[in-house]
Every structure is written in structure tokens, then in C-alpha cells.
N, CA, C and O atoms as a CHARMM CRD file, in Angstrom:
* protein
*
  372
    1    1 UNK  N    148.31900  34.50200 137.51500 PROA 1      0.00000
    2    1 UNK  CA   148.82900  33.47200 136.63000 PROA 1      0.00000
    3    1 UNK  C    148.61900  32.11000 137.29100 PROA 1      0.00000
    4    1 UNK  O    148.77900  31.92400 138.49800 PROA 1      0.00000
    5    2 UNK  N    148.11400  30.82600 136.09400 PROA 2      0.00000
    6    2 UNK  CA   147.82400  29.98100 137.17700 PROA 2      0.00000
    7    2 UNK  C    149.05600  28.98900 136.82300 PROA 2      0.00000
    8    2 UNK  O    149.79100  28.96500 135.83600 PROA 2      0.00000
    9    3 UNK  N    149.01000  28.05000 138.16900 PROA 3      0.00000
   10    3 UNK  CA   150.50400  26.89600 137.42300 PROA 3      0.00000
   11    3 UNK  C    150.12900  25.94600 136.92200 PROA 3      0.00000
   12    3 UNK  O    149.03400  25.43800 137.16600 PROA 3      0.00000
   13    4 UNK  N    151.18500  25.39000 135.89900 PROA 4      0.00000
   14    4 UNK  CA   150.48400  23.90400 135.92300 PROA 4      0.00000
   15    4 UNK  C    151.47500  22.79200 136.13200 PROA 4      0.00000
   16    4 UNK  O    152.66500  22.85600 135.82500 PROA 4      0.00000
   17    5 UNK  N    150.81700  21.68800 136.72700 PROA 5      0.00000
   18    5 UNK  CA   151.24600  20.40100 137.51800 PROA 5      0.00000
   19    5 UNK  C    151.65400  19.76700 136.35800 PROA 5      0.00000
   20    5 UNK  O    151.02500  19.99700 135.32600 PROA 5      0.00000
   21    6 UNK  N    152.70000  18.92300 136.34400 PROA 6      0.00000
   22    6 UNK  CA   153.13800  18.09800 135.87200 PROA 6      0.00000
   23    6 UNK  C    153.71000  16.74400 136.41100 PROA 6      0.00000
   24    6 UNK  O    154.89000  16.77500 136.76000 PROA 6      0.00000
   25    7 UNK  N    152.97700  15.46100 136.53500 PROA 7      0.00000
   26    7 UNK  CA   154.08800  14.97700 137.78500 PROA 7      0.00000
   27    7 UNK  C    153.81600  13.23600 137.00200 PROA 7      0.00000
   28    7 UNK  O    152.62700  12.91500 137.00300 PROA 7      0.00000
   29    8 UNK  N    154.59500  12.38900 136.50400 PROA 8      0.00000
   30    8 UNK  CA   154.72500  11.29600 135.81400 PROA 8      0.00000
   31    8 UNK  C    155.33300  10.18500 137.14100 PROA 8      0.00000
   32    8 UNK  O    156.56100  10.25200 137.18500 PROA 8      0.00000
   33    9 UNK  N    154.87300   9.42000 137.96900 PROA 9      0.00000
   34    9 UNK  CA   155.74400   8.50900 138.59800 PROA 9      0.00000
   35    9 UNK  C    155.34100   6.92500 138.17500 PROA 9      0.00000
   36    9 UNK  O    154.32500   6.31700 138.51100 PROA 9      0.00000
   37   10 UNK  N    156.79800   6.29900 137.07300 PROA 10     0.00000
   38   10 UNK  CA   156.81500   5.10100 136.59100 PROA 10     0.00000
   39   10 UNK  C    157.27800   4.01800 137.36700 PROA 10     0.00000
   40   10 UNK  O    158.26900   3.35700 137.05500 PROA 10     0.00000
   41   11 UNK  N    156.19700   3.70600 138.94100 PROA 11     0.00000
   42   11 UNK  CA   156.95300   2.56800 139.60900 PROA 11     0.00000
   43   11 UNK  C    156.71900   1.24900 138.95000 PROA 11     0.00000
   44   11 UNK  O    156.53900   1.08800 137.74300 PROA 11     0.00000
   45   12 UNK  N    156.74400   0.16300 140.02800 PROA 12     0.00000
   46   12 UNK  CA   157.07000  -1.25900 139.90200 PROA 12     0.00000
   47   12 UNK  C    155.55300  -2.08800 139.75500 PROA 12     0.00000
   48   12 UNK  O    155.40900  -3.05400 139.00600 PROA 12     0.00000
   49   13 UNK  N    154.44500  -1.51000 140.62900 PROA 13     0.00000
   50   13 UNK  CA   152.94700  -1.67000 140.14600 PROA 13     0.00000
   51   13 UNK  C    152.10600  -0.95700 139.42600 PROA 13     0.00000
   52   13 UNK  O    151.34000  -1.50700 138.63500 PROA 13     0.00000
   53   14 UNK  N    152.13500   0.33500 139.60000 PROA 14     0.00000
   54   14 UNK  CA   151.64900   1.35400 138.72700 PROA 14     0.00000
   55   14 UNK  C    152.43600   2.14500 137.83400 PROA 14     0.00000
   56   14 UNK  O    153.61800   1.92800 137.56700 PROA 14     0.00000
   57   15 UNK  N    151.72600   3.07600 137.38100 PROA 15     0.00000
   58   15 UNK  CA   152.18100   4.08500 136.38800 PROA 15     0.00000
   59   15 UNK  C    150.97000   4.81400 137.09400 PROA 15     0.00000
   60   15 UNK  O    149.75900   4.59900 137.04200 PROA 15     0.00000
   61   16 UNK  N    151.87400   5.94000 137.90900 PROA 16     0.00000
   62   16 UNK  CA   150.97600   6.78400 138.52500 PROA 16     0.00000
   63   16 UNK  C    151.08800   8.91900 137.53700 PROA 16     0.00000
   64   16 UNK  O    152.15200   9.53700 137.58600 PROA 16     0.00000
   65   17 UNK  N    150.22400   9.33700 137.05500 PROA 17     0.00000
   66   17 UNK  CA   150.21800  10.83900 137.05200 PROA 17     0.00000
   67   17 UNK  C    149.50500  11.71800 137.29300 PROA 17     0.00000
   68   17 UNK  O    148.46000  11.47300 137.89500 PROA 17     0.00000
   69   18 UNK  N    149.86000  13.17500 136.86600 PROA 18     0.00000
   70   18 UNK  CA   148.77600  14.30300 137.10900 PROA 18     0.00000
   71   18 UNK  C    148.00200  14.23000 135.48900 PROA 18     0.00000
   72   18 UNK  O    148.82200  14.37200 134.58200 PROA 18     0.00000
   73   19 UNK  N    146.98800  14.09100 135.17000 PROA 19     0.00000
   74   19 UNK  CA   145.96800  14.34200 134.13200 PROA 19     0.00000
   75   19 UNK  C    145.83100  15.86000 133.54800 PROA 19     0.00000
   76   19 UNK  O    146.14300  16.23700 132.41900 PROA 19     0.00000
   77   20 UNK  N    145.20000  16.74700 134.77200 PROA 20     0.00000
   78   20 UNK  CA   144.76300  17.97900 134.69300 PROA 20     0.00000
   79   20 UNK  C    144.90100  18.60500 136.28500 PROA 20     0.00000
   80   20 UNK  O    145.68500  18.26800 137.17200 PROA 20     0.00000
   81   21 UNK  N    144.03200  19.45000 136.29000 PROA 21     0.00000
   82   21 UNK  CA   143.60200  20.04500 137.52400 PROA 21     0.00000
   83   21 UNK  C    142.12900  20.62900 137.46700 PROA 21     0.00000
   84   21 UNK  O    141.59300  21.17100 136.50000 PROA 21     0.00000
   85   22 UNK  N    141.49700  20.34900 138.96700 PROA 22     0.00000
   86   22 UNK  CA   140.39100  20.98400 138.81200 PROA 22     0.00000
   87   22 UNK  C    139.57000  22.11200 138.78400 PROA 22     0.00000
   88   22 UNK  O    139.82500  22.89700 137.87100 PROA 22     0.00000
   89   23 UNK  N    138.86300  22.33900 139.36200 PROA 23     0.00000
   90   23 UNK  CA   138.02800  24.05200 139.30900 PROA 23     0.00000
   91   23 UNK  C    138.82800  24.54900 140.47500 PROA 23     0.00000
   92   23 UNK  O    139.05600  25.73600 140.24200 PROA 23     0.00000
   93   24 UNK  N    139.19300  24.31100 141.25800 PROA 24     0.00000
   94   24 UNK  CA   139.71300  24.34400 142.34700 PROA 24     0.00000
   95   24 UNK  C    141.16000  24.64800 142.33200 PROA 24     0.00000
   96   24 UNK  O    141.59200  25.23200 143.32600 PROA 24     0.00000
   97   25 UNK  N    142.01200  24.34700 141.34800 PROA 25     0.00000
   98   25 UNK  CA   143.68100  23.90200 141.13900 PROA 25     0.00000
   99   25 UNK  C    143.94700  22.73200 141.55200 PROA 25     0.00000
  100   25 UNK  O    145.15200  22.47800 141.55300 PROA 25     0.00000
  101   26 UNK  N    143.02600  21.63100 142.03000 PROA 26     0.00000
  102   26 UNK  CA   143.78800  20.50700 142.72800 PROA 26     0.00000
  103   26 UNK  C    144.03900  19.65300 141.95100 PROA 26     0.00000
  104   26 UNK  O    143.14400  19.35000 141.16200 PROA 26     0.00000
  105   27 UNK  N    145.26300  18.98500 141.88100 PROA 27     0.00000
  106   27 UNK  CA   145.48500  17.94000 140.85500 PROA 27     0.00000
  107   27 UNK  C    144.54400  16.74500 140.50000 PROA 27     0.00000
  108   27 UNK  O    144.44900  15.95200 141.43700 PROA 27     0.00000
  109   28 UNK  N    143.97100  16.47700 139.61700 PROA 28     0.00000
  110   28 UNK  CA   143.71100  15.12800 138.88300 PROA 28     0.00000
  111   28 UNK  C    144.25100  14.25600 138.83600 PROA 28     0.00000
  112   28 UNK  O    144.94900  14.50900 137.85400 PROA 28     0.00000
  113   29 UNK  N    144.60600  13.05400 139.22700 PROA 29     0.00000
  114   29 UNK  CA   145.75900  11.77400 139.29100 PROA 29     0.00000
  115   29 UNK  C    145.12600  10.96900 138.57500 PROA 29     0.00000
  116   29 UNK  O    143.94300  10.79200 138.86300 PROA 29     0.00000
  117   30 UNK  N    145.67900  10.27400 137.48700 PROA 30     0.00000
  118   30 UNK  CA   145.19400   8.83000 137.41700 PROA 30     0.00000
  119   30 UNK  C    146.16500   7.90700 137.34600 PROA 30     0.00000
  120   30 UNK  O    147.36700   8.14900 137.44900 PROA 30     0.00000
  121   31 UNK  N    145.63400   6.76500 137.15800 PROA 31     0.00000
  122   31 UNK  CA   146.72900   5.29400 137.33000 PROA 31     0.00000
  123   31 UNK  C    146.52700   4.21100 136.60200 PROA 31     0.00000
  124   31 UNK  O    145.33100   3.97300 136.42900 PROA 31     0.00000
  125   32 UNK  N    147.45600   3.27700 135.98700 PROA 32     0.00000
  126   32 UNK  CA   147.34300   2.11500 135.36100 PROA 32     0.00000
  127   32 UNK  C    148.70700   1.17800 135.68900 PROA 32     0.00000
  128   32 UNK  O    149.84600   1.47900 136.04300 PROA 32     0.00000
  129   33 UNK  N    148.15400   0.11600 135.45000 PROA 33     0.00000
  130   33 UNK  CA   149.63100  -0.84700 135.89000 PROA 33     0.00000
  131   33 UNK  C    150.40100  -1.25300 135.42200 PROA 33     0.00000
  132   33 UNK  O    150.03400  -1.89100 134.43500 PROA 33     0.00000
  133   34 UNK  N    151.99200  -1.25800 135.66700 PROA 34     0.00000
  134   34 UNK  CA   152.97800  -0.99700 134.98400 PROA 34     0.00000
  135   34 UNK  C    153.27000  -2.16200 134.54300 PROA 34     0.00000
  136   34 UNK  O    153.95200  -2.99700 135.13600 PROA 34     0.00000
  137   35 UNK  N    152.58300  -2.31400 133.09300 PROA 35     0.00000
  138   35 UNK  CA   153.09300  -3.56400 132.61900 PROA 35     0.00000
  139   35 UNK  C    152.91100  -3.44400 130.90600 PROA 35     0.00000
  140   35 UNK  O    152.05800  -2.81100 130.28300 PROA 35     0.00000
  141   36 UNK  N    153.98600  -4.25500 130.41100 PROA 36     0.00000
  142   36 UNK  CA   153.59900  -4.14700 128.83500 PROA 36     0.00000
  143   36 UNK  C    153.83900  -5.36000 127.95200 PROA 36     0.00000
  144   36 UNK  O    154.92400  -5.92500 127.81700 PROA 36     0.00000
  145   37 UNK  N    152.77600  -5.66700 127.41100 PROA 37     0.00000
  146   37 UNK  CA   152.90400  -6.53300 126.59400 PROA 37     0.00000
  147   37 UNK  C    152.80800  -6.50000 125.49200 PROA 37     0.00000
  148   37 UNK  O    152.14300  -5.69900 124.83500 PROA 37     0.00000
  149   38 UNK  N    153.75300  -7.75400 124.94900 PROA 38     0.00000
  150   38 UNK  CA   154.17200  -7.87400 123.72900 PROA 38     0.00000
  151   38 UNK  C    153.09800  -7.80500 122.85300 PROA 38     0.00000
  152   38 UNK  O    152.13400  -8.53500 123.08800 PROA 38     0.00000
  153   39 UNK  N    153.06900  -6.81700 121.55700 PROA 39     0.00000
  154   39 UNK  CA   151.79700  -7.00500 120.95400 PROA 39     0.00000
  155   39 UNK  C    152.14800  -7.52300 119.59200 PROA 39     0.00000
  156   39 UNK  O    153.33800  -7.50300 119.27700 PROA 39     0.00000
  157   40 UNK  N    151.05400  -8.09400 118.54300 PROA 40     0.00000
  158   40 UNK  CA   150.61100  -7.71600 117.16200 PROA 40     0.00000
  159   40 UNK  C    149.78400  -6.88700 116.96700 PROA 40     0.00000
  160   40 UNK  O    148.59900  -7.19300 116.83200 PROA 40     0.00000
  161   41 UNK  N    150.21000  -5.68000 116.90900 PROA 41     0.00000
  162   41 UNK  CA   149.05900  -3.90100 116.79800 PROA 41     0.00000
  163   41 UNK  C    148.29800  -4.62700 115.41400 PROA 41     0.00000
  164   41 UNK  O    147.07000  -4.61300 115.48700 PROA 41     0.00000
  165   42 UNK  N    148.89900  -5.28000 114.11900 PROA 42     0.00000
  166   42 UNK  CA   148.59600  -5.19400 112.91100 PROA 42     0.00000
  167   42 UNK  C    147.26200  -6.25900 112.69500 PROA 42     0.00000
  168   42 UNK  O    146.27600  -6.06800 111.98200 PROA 42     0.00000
  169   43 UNK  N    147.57500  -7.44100 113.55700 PROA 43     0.00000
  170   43 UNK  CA   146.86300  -8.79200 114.04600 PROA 43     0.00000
  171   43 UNK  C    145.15500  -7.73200 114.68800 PROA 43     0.00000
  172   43 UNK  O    144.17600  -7.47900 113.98600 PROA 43     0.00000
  173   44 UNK  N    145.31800  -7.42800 115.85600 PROA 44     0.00000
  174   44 UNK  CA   144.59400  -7.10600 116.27000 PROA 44     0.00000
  175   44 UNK  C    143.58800  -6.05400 115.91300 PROA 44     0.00000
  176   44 UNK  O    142.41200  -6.25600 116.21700 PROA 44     0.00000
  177   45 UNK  N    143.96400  -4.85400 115.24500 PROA 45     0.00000
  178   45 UNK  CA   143.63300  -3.99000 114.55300 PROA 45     0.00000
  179   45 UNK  C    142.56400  -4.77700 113.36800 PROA 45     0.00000
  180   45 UNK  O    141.36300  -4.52000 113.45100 PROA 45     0.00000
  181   46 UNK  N    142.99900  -5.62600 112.40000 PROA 46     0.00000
  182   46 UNK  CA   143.08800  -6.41300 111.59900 PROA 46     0.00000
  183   46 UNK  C    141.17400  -7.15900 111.91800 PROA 46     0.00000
  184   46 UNK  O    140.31300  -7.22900 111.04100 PROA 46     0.00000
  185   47 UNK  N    140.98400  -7.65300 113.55900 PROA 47     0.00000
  186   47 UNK  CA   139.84500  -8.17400 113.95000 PROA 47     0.00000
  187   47 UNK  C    138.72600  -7.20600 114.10800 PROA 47     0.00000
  188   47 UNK  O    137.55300  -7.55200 114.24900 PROA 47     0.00000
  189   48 UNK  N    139.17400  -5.89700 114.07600 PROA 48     0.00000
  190   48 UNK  CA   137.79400  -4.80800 114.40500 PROA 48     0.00000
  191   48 UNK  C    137.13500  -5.06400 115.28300 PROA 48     0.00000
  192   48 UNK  O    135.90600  -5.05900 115.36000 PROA 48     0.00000
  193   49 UNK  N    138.30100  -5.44400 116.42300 PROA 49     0.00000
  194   49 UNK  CA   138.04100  -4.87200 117.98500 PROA 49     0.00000
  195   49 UNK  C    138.18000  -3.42800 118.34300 PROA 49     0.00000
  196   49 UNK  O    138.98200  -2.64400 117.83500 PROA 49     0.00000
  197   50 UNK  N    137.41300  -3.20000 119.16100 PROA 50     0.00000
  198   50 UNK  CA   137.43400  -1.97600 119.77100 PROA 50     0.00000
  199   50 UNK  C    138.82800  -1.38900 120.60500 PROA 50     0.00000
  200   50 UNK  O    139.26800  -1.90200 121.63400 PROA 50     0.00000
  201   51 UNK  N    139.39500  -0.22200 119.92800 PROA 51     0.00000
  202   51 UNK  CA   140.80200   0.33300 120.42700 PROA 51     0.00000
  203   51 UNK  C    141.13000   0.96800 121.73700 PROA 51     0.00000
  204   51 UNK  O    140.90600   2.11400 122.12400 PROA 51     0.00000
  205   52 UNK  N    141.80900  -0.20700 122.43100 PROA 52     0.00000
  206   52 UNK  CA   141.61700  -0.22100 123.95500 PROA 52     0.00000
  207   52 UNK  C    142.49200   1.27200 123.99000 PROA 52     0.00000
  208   52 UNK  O    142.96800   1.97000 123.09500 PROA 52     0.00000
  209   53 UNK  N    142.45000   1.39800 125.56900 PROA 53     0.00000
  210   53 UNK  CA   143.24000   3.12200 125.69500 PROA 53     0.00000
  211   53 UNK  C    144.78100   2.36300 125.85500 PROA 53     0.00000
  212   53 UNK  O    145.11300   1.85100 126.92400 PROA 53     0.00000
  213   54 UNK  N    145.64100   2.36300 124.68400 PROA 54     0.00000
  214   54 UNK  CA   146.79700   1.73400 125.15500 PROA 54     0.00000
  215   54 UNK  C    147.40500   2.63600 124.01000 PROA 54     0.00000
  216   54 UNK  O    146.78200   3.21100 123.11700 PROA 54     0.00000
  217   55 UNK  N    148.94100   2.62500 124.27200 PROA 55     0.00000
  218   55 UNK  CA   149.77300   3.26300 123.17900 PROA 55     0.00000
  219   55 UNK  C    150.25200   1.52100 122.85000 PROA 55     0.00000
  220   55 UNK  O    149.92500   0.47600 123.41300 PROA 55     0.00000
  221   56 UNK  N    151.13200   1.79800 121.72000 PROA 56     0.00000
  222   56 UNK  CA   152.30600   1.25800 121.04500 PROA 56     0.00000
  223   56 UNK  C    153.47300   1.35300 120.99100 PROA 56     0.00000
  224   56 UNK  O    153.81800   2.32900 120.32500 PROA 56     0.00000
  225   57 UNK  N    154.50600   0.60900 121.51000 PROA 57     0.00000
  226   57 UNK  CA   155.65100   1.30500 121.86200 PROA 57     0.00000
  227   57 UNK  C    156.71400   0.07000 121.42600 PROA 57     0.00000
  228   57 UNK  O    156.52700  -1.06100 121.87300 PROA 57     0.00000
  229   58 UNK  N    157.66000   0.31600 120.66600 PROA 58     0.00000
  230   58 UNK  CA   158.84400  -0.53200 119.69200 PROA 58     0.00000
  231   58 UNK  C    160.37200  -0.32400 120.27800 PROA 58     0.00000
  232   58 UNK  O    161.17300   0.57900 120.03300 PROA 58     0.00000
  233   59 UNK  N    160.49300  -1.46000 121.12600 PROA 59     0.00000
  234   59 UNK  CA   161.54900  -1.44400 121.71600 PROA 59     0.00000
  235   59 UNK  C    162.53000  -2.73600 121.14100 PROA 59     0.00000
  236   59 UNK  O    162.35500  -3.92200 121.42100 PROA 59     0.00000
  237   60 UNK  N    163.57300  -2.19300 120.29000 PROA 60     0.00000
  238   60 UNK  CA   164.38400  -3.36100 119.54900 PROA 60     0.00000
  239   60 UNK  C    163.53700  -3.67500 118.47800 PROA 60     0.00000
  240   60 UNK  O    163.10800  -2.70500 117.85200 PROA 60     0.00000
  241   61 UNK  N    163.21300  -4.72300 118.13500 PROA 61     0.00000
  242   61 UNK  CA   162.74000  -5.28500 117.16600 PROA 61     0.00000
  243   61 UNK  C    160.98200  -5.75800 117.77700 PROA 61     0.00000
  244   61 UNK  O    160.09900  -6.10000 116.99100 PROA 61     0.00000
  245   62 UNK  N    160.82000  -5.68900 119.02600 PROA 62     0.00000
  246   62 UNK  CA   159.74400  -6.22200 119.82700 PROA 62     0.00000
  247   62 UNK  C    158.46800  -4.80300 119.71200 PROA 62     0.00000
  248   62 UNK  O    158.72200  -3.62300 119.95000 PROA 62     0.00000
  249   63 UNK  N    157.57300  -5.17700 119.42800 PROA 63     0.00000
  250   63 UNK  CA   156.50400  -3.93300 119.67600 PROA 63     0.00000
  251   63 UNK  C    155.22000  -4.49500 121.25200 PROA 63     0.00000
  252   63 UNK  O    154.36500  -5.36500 121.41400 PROA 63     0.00000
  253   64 UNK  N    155.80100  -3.39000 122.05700 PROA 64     0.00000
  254   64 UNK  CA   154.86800  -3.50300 123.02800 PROA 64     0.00000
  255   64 UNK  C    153.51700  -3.00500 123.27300 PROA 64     0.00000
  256   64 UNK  O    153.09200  -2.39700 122.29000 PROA 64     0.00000
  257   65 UNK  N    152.80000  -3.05000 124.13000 PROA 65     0.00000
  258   65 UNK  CA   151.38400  -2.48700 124.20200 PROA 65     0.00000
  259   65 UNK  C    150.99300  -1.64900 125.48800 PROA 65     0.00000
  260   65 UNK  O    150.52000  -2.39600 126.34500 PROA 65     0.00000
  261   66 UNK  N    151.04000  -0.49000 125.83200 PROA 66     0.00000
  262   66 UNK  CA   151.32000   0.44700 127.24000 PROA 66     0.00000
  263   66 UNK  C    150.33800   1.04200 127.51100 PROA 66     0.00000
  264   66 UNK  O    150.06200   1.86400 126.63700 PROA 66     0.00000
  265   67 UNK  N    149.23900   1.00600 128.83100 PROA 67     0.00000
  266   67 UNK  CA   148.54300   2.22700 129.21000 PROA 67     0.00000
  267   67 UNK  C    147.67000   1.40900 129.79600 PROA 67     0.00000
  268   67 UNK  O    147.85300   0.23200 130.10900 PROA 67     0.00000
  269   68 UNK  N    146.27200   2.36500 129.99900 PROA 68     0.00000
  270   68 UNK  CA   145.51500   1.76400 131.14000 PROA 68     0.00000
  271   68 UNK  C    144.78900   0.78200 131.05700 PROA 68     0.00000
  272   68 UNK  O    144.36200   0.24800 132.08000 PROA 68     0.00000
  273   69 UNK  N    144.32700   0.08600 129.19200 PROA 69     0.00000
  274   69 UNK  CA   143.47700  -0.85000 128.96100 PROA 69     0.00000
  275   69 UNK  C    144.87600  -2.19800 128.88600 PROA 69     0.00000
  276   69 UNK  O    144.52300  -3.34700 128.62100 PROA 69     0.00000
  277   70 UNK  N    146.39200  -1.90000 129.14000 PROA 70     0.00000
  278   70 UNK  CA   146.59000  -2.96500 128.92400 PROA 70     0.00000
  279   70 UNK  C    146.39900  -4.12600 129.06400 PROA 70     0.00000
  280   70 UNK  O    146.63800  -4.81800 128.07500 PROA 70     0.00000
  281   71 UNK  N    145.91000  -4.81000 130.29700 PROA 71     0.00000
  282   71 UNK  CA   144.94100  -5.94000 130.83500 PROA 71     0.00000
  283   71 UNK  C    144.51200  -6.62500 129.82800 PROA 71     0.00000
  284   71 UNK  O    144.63200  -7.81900 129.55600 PROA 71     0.00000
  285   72 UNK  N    144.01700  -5.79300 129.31200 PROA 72     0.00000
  286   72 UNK  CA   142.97800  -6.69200 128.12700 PROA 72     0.00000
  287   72 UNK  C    143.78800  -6.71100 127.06400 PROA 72     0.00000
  288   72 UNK  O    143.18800  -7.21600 126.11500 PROA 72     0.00000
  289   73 UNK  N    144.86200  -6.39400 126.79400 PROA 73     0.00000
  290   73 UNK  CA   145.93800  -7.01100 125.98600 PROA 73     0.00000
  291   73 UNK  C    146.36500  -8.26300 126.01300 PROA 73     0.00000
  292   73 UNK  O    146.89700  -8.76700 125.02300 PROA 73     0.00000
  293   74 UNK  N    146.19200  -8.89500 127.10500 PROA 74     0.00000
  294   74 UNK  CA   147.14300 -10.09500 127.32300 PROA 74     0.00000
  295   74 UNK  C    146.33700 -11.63900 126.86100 PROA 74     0.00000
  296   74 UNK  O    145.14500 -11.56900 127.16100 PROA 74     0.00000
  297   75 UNK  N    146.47600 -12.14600 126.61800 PROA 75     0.00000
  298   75 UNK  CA   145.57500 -13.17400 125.88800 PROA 75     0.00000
  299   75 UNK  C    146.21300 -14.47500 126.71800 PROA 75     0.00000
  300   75 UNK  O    146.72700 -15.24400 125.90600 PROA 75     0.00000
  301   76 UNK  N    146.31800 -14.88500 127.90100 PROA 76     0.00000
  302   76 UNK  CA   146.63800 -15.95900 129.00600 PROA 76     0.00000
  303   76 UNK  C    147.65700 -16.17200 128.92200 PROA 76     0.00000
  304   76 UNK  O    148.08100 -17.22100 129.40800 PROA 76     0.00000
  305   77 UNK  N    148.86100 -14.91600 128.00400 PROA 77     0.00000
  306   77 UNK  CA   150.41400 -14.93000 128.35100 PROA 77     0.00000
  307   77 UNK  C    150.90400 -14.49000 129.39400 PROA 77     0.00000
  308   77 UNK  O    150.22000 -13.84600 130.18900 PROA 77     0.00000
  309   78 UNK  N    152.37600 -14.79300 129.62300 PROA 78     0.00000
  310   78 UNK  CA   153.04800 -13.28600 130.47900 PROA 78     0.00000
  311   78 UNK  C    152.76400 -12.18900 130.29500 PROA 78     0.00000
  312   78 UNK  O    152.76100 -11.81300 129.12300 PROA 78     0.00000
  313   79 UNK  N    152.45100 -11.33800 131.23600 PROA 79     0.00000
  314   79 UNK  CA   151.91600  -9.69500 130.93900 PROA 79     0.00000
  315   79 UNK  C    152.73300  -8.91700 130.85600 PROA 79     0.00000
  316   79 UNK  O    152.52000  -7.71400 130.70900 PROA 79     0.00000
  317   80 UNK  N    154.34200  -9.68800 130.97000 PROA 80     0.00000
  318   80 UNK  CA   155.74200  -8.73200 130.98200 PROA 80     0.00000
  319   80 UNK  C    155.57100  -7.69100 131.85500 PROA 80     0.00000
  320   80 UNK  O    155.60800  -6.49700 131.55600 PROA 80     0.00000
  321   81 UNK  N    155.26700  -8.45200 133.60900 PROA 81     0.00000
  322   81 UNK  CA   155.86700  -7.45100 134.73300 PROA 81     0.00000
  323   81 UNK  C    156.77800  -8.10500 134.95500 PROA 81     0.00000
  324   81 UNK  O    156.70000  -9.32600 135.09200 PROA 81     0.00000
  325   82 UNK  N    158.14400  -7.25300 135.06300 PROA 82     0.00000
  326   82 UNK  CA   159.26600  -7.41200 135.61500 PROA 82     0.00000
  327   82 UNK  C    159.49600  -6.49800 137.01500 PROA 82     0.00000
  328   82 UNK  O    159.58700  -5.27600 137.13200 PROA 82     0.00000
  329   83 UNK  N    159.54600  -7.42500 137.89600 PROA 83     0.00000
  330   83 UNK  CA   159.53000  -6.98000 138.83800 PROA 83     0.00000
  331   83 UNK  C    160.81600  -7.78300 139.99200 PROA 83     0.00000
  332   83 UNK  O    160.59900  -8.82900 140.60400 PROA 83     0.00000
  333   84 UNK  N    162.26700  -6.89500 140.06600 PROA 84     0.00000
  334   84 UNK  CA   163.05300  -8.08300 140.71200 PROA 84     0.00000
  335   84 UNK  C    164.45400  -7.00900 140.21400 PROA 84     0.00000
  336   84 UNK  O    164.36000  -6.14300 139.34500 PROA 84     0.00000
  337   85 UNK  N    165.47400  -7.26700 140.85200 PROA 85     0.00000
  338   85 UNK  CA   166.40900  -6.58700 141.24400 PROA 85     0.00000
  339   85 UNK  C    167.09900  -5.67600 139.79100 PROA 85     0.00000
  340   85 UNK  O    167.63800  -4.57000 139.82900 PROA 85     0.00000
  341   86 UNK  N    166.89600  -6.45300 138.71000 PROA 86     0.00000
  342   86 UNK  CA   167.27800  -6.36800 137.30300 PROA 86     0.00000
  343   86 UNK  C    166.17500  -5.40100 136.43600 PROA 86     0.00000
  344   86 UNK  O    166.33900  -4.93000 135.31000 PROA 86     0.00000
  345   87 UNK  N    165.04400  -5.26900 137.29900 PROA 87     0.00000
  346   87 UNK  CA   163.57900  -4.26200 136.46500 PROA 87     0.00000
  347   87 UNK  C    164.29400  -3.50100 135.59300 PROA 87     0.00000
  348   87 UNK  O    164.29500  -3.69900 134.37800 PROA 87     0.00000
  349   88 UNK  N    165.11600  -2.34200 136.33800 PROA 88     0.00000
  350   88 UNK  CA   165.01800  -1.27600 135.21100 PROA 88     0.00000
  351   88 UNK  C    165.96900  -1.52200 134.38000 PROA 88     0.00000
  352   88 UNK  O    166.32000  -0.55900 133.69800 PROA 88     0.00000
  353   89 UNK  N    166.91600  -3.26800 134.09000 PROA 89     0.00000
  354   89 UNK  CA   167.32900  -3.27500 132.72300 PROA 89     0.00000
  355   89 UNK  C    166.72500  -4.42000 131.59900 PROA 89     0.00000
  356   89 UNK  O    167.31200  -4.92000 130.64000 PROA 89     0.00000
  357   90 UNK  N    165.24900  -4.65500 132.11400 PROA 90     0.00000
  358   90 UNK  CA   164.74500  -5.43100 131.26900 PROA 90     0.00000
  359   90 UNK  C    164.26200  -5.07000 129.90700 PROA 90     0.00000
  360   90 UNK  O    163.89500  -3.92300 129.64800 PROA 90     0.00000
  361   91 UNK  N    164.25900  -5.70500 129.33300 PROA 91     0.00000
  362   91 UNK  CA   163.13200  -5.27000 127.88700 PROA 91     0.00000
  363   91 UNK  C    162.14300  -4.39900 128.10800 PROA 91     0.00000
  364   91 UNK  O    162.02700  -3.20500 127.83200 PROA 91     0.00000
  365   92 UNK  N    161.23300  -5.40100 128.80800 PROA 92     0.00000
  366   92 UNK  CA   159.95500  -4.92800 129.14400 PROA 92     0.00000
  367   92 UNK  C    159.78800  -3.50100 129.15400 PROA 92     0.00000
  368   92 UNK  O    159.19600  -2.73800 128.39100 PROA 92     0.00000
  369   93 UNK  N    160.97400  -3.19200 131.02400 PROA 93     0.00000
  370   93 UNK  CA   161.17600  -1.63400 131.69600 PROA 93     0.00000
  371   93 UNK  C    161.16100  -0.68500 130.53100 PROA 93     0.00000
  372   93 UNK  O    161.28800   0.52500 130.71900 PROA 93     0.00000
């Protein structure tokens, strides 16, 4: 029987996990940086740009933008890293 890995770690620069595993069993990791910005999904969608690898995520009334293409979300705003004693009760977090 084989196992499988599961391992999600949401720090303060990255967003580190396990993907898969290989021929081998050894874990697959990948990474993106822990940051989310505020989006218009409807705006952007709307231009028939190409759909970066990001989710959508609606926190309060605010819709954010999460995953590894976020970068290219940000249009010369804040990228909403919170990073500072208060992180894990920000919006953003």
C-alpha cells in the first residue's frame, strides 16, 4: 500500500506544499508567495487576458486574488503582505 503526503505550510513569505510524489515516493514541493491582492475578477476577466494560476477568494465584502501567478495581479498597488505582529488578524491573512 502506498502513502500519500499531504503537507500545506502558510508562512509569512511563502505558501509552501506537497503537489504529488514521484516515481520514487519522494515528495514534490512547490511554492508561491504569501500574498493577496485585492482583485476585480469581473474587470479583468472582462479584458481577455490570459488566466493567471491564481484562485479567488471573498473575504467580507473584499474579493482577493491567491496563488502562484499572484505577482502579476498587482497593478503598482499594495500587494497586501502583511507582515508584523498583527499578520494573522489582518484582512489580507
Amino acid at each position: 500500500m502506498s502513502k500519500v503526503i499531504r503537507a500545506i505550510d502558510l508562512g509569512y513569505g511563502l505558501s509552501k506544499f506537497v503537489q504529488s510524489v514521484d516515481q520514487q515516493g519522494k515528495p514534490i514541493c512547490r511554492h508561491f508567495p504569501s500574498v493577496a491582492v485585492a482583485s476585480d475578477t469581473q474587470t479583468m476577466r472582462g479584458l481577455n487576458v490570459r488566466r493567471r494560476d491564481t484562485i479567488d477568494d471573498q473575504v467580507g465584502n473584499v474579493q482577493f486574488e491567491v496563488g502562484p501567478d499572484v505577482l502579476q495581479a498587482q497593478t503598482g498597488n499594495h500587494v497586501g503582505r502583511e507582515i508584523g505582529n498583527n499578520c494573522c488578524k489582518s484582512q489580507n491573512y
